[in-house]
C-alpha positions in Angstrom: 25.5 -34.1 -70.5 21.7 -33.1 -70.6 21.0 -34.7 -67.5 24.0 -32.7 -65.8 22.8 -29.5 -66.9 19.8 -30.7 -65.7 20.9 -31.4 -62.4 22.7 -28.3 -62.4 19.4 -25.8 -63.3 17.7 -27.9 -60.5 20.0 -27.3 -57.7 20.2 -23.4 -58.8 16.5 -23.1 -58.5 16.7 -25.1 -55.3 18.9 -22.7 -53.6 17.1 -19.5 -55.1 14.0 -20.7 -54.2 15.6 -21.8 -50.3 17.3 -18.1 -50.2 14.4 -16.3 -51.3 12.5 -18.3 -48.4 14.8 -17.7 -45.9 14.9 -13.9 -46.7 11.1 -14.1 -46.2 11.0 -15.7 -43.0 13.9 -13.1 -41.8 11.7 -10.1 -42.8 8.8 -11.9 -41.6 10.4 -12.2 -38.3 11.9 -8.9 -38.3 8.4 -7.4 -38.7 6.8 -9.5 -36.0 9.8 -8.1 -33.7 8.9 -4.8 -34.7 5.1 -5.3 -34.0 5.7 -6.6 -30.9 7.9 -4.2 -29.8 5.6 -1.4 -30.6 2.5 -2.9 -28.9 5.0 -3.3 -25.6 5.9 0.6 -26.4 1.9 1.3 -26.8 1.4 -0.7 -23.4 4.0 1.2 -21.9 2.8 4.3 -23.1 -0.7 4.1 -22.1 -0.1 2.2 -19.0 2.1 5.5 -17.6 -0.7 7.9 -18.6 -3.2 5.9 -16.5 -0.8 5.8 -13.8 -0.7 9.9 -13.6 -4.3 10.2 -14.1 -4.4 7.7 -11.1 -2.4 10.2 -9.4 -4.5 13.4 -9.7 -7.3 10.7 -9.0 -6.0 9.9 -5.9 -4.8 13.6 -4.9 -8.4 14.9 -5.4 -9.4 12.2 -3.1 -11.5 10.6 -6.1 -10.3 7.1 -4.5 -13.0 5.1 -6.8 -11.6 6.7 -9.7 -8.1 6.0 -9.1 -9.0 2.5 -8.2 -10.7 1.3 -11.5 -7.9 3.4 -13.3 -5.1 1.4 -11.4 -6.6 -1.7 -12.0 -6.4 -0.9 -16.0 -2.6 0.1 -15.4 -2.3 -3.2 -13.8 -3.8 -5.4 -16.4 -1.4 -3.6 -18.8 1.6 -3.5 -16.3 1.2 -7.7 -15.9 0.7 -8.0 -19.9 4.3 -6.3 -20.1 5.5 -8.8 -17.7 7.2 -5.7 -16.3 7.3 -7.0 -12.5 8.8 -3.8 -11.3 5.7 -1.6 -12.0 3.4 -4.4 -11.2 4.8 -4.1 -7.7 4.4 -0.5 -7.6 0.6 -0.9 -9.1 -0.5 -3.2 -6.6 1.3 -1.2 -3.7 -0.4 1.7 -4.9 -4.0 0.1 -4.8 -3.0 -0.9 -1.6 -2.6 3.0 -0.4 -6.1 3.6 -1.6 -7.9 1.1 -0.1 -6.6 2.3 3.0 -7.2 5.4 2.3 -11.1 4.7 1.7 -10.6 3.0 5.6 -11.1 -0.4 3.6 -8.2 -2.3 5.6 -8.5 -6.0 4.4 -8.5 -4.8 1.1 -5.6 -2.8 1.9 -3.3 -5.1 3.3 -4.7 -7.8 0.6 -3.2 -5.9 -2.0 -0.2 -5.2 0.0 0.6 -8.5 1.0 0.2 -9.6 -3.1 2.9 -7.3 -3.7 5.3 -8.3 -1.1 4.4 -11.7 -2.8 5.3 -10.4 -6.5 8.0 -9.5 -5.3 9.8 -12.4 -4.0 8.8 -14.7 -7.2 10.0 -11.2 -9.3 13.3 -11.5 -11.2 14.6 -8.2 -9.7 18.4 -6.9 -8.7 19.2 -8.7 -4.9 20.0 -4.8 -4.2 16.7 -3.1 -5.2 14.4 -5.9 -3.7 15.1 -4.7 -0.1 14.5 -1.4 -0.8 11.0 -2.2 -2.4 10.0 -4.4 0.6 10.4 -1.8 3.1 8.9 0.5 1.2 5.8 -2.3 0.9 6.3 -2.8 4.7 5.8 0.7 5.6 2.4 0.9 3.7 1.5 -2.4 5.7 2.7 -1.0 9.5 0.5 2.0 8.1 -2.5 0.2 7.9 -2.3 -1.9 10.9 -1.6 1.7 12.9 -5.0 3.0 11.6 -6.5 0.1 13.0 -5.3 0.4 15.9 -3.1 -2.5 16.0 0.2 -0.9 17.2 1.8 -4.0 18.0 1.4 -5.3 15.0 2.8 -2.0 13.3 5.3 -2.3 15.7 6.7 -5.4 14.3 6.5 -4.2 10.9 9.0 -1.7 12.2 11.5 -3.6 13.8 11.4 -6.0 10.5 12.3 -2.9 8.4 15.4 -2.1 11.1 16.5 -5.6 10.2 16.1 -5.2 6.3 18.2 -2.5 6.8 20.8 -4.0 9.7 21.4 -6.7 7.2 21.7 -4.8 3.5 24.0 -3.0 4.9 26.0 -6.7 6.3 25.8 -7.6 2.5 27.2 -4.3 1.4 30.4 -5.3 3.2 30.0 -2.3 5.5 32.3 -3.3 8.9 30.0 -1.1 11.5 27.6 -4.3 10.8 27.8 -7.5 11.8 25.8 -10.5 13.3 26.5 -9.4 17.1 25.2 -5.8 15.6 22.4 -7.2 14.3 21.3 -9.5 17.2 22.0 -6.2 19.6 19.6 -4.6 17.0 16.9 -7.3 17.5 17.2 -6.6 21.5 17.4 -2.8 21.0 13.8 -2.9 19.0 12.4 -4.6 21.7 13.1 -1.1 24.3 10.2 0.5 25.1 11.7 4.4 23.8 12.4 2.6 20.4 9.2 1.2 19.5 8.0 4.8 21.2 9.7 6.4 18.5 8.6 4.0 15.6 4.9 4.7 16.7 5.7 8.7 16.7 6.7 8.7 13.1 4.2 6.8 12.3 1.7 9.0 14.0 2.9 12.2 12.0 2.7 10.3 9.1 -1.2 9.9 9.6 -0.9 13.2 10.5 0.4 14.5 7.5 -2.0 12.0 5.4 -5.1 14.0 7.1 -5.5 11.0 9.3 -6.2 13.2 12.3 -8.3 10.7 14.6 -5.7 8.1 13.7 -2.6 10.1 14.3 -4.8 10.9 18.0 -5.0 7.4 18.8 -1.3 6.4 17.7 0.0 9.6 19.6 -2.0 8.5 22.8 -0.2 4.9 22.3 3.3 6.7 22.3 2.6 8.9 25.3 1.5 5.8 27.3 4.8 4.2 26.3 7.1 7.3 27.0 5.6 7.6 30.3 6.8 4.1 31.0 10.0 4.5 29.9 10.1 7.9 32.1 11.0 10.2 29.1 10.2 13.0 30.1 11.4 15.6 27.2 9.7 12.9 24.8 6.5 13.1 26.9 6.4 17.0 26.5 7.1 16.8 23.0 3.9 14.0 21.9 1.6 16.0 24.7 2.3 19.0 22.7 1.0 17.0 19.3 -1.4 15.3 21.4 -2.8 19.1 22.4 -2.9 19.9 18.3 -4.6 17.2 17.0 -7.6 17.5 19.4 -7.8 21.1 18.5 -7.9 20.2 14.8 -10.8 17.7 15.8 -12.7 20.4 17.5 
């Protein structure tokens, strides 16, 4: 009878002692998940306060500034594992370099994002969206180089981003004979005329002026070719403003 009782203290203590542990290790846990959650929330916090002060940065044309802040938000940004506003970080740096006219560091940074963002576990829906906003930045810089071929490209590859999300939408206005036709139609002399035009008022609007120049000069050349005359007017006329903003 002794050694029953015995037994029978035992085992109680046993399970008090294993319930008391497992309530420990659940409130341990619990408080780690509420530490790490507010070090993500810090992170988060201070990462978006470097990213605005990036922004006035950038808008006061302090580009050194808003690079060695960005490169703080991305340290933060990749510790978060938040992939979205990595992207967006690196795209950003991207936009300053070639602002500062530093073009291989510009499209590196560029090209890294286009990178993150095909490893990235994002939505199939957004990750178009992202890219051609990536690609535009890259077509950018190779149009301030002067490469307008290259930019050119750029552009037709953002027509076909688009062609085809709108195939995957289910949309019946696209399908693959629209899509081939759209691969021919990028080709046309008027079309890439156009693509360069935008992207020359883009510089334009940047403050890019010898760059929109050169761009705009490109697009006359082609609209003369493709005998366009009301397009030719139109670019001579820009052509006209930006060499009296040189002046």
């Amino acid at each position: 009878m002794k050694k029953y009782y015995a037994t029978k203290i035992l085992s109680s203590v046993l399970i008090a002692t294993i319930l008391n542990l497992t309530d420990v290790i659940w409130v341990n846990s619990h408080s780690f998940s509420q530490a790490q959650a507010q070090r993500q929330q810090t992170r988060q916090t201070e990462a978006d306060k470097l990213r605005e002060l990036a922004n006035k940065y950038y808008e006061r044309n302090q580009t050194q500034q808003a690079l060695f802040t960005l490169q703080k938000e991305l340290k933060l940004r990749r510790q978060m594992g938040d992939s979205l506003k990595e992207i967006s970080t690196l795209n950003f740096i991207g936009m300053v370099y070639d602002k500062q006219e530093k073009y291989p560091q510009a499209m590196e940074y560029l090209q890294l994002a286009l990178t993150t963002l095909k490893k990235a576990n994002i939505s199939a829906d957004i990750k178009p969206i992202i890219e051609s906003e990536i690609l535009v930045g890259v077509g950018f810089v190779y149009a301030n180089q002067g490469k307008y071929e290259q930019a050119l490209e750029i552009g037709r590859q953002i027509k076909l981003i688009s062609a085809n999300r709108i195939q995957s939408l289910g949309s019946e206005k696209t399908t693959p004979n629209n899509i081939s036709n759209l691969r021919q139609s990028t080709s046309d002399i008027k079309a890439d005329a156009d693509t360069l035009y935008n992207i020359a008022i883009f510089q334009y609007q940047r403050g890019k002026i010898k760059e929109a120049l050169g761009t705009a000069e490109a697009v006359l050349k082609m609209r003369v070719t493709a005998q366009d005359k009301t397009g030719e007017n139109e670019v001579s006329t820009f052509i006209n403003a930006l060499r009296q903003r040189l002046k």
